[in-house]
N, C-alpha and C positions, 0 to 999 in steps of 0.2 A: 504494500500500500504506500502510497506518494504524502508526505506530510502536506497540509492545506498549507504551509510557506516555503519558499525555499531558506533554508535555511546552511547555504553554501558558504554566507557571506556576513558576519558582523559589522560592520559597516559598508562606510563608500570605501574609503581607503583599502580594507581588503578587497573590496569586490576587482578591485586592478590588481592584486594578487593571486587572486580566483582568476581572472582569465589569463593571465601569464602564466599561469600553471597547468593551464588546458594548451595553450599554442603559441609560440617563443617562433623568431621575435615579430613582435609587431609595433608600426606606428601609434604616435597619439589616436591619430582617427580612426584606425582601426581597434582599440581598444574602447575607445566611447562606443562606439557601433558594436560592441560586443556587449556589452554593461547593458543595453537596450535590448537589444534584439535574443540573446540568449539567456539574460539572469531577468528580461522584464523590469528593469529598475529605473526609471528616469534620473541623469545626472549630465550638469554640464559638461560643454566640450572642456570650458575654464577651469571647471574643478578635478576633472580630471589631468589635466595638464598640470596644474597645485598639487595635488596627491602623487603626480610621477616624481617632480622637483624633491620631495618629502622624501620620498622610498627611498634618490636618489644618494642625499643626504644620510640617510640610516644604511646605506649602501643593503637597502634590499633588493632593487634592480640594480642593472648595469645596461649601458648605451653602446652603441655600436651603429653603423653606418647602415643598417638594416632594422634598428630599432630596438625596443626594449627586450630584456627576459630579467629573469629573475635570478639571484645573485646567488653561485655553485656554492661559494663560502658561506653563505646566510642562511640557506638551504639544510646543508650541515651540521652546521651550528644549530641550528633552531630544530633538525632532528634528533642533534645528541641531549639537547635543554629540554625536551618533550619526555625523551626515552627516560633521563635519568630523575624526572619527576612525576611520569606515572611511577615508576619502580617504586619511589619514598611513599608516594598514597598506596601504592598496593602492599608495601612491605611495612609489619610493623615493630620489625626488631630495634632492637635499642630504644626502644621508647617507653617501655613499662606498658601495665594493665589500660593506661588512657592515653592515646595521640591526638592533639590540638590543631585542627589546621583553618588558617585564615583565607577562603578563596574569595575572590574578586565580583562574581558574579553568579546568577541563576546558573547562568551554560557551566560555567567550569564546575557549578556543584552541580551539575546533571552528570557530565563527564567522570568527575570522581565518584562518584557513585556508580558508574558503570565499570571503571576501571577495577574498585575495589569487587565489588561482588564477580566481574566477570573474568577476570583474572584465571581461576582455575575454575569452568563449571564443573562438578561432578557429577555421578551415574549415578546416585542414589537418592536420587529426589529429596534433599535435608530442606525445611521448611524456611521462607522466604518471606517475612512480615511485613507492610509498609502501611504508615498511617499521616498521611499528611493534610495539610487544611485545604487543597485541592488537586485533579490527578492534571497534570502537564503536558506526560506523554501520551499519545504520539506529535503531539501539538508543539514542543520543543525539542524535537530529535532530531538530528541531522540524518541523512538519507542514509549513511556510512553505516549507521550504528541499528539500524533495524535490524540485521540479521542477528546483531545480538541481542540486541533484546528480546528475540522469538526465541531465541534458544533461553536465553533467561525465563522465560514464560515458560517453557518447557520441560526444563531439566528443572522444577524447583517446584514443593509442594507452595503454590505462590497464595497468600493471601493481602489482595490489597483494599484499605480503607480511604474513605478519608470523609473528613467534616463537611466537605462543601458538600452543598445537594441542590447545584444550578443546573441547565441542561448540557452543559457544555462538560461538566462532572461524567452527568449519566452518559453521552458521547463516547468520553475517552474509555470509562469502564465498558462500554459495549466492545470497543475494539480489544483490549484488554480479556473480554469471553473469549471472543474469536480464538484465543490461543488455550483457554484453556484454566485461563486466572480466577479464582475466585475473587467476587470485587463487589463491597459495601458503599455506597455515597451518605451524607446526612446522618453521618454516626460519631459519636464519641466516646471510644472506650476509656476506661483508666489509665491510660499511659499518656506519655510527651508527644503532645503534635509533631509531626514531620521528623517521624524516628522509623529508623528502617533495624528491623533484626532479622539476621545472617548466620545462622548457625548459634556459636556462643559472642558472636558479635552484636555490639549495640551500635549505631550510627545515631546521633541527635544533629539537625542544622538548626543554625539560630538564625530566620531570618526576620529583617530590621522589620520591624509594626511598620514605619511606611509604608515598605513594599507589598507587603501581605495586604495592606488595605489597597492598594493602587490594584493588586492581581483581583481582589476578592470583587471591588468595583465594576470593575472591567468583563470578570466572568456573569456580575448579576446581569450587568444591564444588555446580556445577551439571553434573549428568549429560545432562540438556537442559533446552533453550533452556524452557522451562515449567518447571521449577524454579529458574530465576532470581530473585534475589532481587532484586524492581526498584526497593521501596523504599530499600534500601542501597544500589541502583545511582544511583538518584536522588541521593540525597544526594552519594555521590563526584562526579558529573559536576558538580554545581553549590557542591562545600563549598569553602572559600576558600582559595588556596593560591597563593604566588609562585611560577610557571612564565615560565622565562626562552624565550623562541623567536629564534634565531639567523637574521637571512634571508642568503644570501649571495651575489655573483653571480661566477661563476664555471663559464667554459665548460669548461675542463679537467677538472678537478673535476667538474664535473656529468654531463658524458661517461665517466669511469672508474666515477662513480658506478652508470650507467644500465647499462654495459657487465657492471657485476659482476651487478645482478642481472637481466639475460638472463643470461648464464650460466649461474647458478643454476635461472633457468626452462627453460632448453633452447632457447630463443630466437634465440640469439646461433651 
């Protein structure tokens, strides 16, 4: 299934990223004519010439008599700074029974959340909790990351909750059946909003009361999922914000955890 956004591109500035990365090298013009015609995004031909200037500066492009491409060194670099900080989120040695981590925004707390649980799925279906104040996916995933999340659907006895109960909630839980997930809207068990449990793992995100009110807003005043409003949904999932995520390990805890919401679901 195709997310309702595309979600290739966090801003303007990467979207000249996103297409230097599909076909090297090309012209200014040919690169505004791509930003339109293939990602759908309206942008000037001037701001796109401003955003080359920029890259140019950060030396994430390189120039040449033929045009732009994207810079082999930048490239590198910014695969070895990716590679060596999923590792620190998916690993959590040296860090004792709780790791702290401060991300940036919605996407990178989607991404870590993928990385940590998906890391090693295993064959034994171990129970997979989530309870958060509204469901996201598939409405925040990048096109990349579906295949894992189907297998996450899959491989996990998956039970997913959450507090909101707008239609855009009932939506995402419908696509969520489709695989297989057991999935509650308009409930509130006894544990911490927006805590994911993982085996004897606990995951808590703290995210800021603005933003919860701006997403919470934004999902009411849609009566359905086509009245969304995706450009303001875009911008929240990716606007910059310090969101603390708690990991914690902890088999006691993650068992009463699990316990409460079968409960809730009649499971139990």
């Amino acid at each position: 299934m195709m997310s309702l956004i595309d979600f290739n591109s966090v801003s303007s500035k990467d979207l000249v990223v996103q297409v230097l990365a599909q076909k090297w090298p090309l012209k200014t013009k040919s690169i505004h004519s791509a930003i339109s015609h293939e990602f759908g995004r309206e942008m000037s031909y001037q701001a796109v010439h401003k955003h080359l200037n920029e890259l140019l500066e950060r030396k994430v492009v390189v120039k040449n008599a033929d045009g732009f491409k994207l810079n082999l060194e930048w490239i590198d670099l910014t695969q070895k700074e990716a590679s060596r900080l999923l590792e620190k989120y998916r690993s959590n040695s040296g860090a004792g029974p709780q790791s702290a981590y401060l991300l940036n925004s919605l996407h990178e707390v989607d991404q870590f959340l993928l990385g940590l649980v998906g890391q090693n799925i295993p064959k034994d279906r171990p129970f997979l909790g989530v309870y958060w104040n509204h469901f996201y996916v598939p409405l925040m995933a990048f096109n990349k990351d579906y295949y894992l999340i189907q297998q996450l659907a899959s491989n996990f006895d998956s039970l997913f909750m959450t507090s909101g109960s707008t239609a855009i909630d009932s939506w995402c839980a419908g696509w969520w059946n489709r695989f297989g997930v057991k999935t509650l809207t308009g409930v509130k068990p006894g544990i911490p909003e927006n805590s994911l449990i993982y085996g004897d793992f606990l995951v808590q995100v703290i995210y800021p009361k603005e933003l919860q009110k701006a997403i919470h807003s934004l999902y009411k005043s849609a009566k359905r999922v086509e009245e969304l409003d995706l450009h303001k949904l875009f911008e929240l999932i990716n606007q910059k914000n310090e969101i603390p995520v708690l990991v914690t390990r902890d088999q006691v805890v993650a068992g009463k955890m699990r316990g409460e919401m079968e409960r809730i679901s009649g499971r139990s």
